[in-house]
C-alpha positions in Angstrom: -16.8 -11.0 10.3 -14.3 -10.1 7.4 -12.1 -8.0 10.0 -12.9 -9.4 13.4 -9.1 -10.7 13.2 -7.9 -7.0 13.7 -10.3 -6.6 16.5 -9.5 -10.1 18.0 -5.6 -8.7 18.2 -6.8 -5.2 19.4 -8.4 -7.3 22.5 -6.0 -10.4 23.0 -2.8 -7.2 23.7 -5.1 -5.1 25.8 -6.1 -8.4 28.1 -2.3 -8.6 28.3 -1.4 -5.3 29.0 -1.4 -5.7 32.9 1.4 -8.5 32.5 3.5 -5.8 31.1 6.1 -4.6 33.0 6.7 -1.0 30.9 5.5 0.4 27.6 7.8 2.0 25.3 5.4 4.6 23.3 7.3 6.6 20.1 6.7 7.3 16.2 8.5 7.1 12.9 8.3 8.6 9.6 9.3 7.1 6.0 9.1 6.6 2.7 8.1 3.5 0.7 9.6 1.8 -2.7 6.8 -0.3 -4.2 7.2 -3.1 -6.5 3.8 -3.7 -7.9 2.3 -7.0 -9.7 -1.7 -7.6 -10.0 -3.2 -10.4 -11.5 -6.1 -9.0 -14.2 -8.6 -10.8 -15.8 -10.7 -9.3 -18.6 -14.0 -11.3 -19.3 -11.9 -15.0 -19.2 -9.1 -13.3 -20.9 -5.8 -12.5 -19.1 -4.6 -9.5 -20.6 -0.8 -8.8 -20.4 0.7 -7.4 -17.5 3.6 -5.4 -16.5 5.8 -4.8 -13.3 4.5 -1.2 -11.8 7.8 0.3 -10.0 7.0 3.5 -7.7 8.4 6.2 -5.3 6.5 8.9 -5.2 3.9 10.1 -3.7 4.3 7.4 -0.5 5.0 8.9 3.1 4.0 7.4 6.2 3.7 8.5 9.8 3.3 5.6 12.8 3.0 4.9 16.4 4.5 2.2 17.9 3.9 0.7 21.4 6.2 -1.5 22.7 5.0 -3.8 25.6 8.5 -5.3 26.0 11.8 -5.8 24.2 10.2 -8.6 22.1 6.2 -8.3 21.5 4.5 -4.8 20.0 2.0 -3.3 17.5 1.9 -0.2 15.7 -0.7 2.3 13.8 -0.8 5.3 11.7 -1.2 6.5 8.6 -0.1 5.8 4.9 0.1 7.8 2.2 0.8 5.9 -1.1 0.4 5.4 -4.9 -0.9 2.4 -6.3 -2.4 0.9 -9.4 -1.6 -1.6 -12.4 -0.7 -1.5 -16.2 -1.9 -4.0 -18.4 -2.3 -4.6 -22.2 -6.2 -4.1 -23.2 -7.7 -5.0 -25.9 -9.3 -2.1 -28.0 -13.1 -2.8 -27.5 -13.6 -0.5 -30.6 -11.2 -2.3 -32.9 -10.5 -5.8 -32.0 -7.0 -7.0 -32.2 -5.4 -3.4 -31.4 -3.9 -3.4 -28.2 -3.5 -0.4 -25.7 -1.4 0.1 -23.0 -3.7 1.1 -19.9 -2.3 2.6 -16.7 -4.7 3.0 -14.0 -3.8 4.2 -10.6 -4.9 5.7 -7.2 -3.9 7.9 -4.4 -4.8 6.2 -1.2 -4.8 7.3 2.2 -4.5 4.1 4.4 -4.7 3.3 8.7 -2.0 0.1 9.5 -2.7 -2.1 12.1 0.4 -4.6 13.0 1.6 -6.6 15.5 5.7 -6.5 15.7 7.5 -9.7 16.9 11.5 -9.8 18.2 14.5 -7.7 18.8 13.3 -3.9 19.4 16.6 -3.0 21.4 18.1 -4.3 17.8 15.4 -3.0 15.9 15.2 -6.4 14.2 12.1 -8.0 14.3 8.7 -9.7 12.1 5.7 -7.7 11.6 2.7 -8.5 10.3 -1.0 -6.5 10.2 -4.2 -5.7 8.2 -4.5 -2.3 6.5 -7.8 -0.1 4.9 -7.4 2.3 2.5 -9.3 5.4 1.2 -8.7 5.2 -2.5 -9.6 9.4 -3.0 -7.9 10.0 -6.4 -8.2 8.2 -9.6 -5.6 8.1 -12.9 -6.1 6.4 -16.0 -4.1 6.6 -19.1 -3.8 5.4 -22.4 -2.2 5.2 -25.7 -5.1 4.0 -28.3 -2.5 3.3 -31.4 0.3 2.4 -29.6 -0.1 -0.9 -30.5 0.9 -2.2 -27.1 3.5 0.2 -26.4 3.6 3.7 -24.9 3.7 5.1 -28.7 1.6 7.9 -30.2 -1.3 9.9 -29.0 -2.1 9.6 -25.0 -5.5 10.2 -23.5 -5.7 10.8 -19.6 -8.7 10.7 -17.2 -8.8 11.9 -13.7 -11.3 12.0 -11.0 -11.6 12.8 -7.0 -13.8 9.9 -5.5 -14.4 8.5 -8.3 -16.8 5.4 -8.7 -14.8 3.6 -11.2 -12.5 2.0 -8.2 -13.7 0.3 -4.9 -13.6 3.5 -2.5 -12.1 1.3 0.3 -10.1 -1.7 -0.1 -8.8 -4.1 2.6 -5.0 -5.4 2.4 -2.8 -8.3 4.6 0.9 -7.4 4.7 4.1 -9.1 6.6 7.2 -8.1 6.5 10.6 -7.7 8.4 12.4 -4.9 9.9 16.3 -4.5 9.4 18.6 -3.2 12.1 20.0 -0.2 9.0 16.3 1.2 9.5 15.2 -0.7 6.0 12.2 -3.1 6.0 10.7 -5.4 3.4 7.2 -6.3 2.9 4.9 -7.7 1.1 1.0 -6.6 1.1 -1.5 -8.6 -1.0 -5.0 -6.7 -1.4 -8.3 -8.8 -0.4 -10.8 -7.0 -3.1 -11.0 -6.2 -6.4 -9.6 -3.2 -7.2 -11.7 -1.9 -9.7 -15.8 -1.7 -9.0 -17.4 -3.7 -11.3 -20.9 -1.8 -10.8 -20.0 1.5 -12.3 -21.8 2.6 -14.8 -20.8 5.0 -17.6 -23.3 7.7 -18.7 -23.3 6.5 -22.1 -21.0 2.9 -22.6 -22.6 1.0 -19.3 -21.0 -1.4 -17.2 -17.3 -1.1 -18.5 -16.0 -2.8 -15.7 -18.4 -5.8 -15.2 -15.9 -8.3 -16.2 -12.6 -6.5 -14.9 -11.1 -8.5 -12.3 -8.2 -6.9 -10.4 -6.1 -8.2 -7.9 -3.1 -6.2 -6.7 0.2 -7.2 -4.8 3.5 -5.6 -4.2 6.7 -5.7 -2.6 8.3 -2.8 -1.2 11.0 -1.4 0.5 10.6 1.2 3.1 12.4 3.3 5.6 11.5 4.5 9.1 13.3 6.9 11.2 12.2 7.6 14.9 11.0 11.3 15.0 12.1 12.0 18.5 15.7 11.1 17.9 16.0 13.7 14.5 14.7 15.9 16.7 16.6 15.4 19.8 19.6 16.2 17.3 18.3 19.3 15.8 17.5 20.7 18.8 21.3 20.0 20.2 22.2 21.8 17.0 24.2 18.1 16.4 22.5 16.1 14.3 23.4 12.7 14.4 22.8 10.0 12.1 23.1 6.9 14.8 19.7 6.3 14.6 19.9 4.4 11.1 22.3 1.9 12.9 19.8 1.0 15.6 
């Protein structure tokens, strides 16, 4: 039942689809900007936090089907970067803090409903995304005291078990007529899995509870238009003013 809102959208546009005069079928590429927050709590313990600002690695590639000027949805797929830093308490030696930067690479399918202006490309949007989270990053700095000071240690792994492998997310946001949109996305699950076990230390993660949110600020451009202009050997840049 956790997702039969997607579906419920999925059939409520198809059931409508015969009431549409024309459909408008195209796709766009970007780039994200991602403002990240997450709200951590470690065991009753809220451990310090900090603002996680990111541009790289986050592409995108979507389809968009217009049913009209004012009522649409779109898909793809999302390439993006995400994760939290916080301020951990040494479990080894209490009262030393590190500062901890966990991350993934995730690989995630949009769905959205788009609502208003698509001849201005102005208009609200607003969807349910699932991601694939396929690489993990952790980082650390055990005498920093805090502070990204003195020796670092770094941890990677491909499907790793120390992060839920798929993670559901909500999003809105608004799409600006310069080709710029905002949104915000607020993840459903924890991020971490709290049933790994180490080979040797246990359950570290029991009591790790990790909710992530961000802001960000994206870019689309249609891909038929850039290449329309290539292939005229003119390119022209019109298509950001739409």
């Amino acid at each position: 039942m956790k997702y039969s809102g997607l579906l419920l959208l999925i059939l409520f546009l198809q059931a409508l689809q015969p009431g549409f005069a024309q459909k408008q079928v195209y796709t766009t590429s970007g780039g994200e900007m991602i403002f990240q927050m997450s709200d951590v709590n470690s065991g009753g313990s809220e451990p310090e936090t900090n603002l996680r600002w990111t541009v790289f690695l986050h592409l995108g590639s979507y389809t968009h089907m217009d049913f009209t000027n004012n009522i649409g949805m779109y898909s793809g797929l999302a390439l993006r970067n995400i994760g939290f830093i916080s301020n951990e308490d040494d479990p080894n030696n209490p009262g030393n803090y590190m500062k901890t930067i966990r991350r993934t690479y995730n690989l995630g399918i949009p769905l959205a409903l788009k609502l208003g202006s698509f001849d201005n490309n102005m208009y609200l949007f607003g969807g349910g995304e699932y991601e694939w989270q396929f690489l993990y990053k952790e980082k650390y700095w055990p005498n920093g005291g805090g502070e990204r000071d003195g020796e670092k240690r770094k941890y990677h792994a491909w499907f790793s078990k120390r992060v839920n492998q798929f993670i559901p997310s909500l999003f809105v946001g608004i799409q600006l007529p310069k080709g710029i949109n905002v949104k915000f996305k607020y993840y459903m699950e924890n991020y971490m899995n709290q049933n790994y076990t180490h080979p040797t230390q246990g359950k570290i993660y029991s009591d790790l509870d990790v909710k992530l949110y961000y802001v960000s600020v994206s870019w689309n451009i249609r891909n038929n238009e850039i290449m329309n202009s290539v292939k005229e050997g003119n390119i022209n840049y019109s298509y950001l003013t739409r």
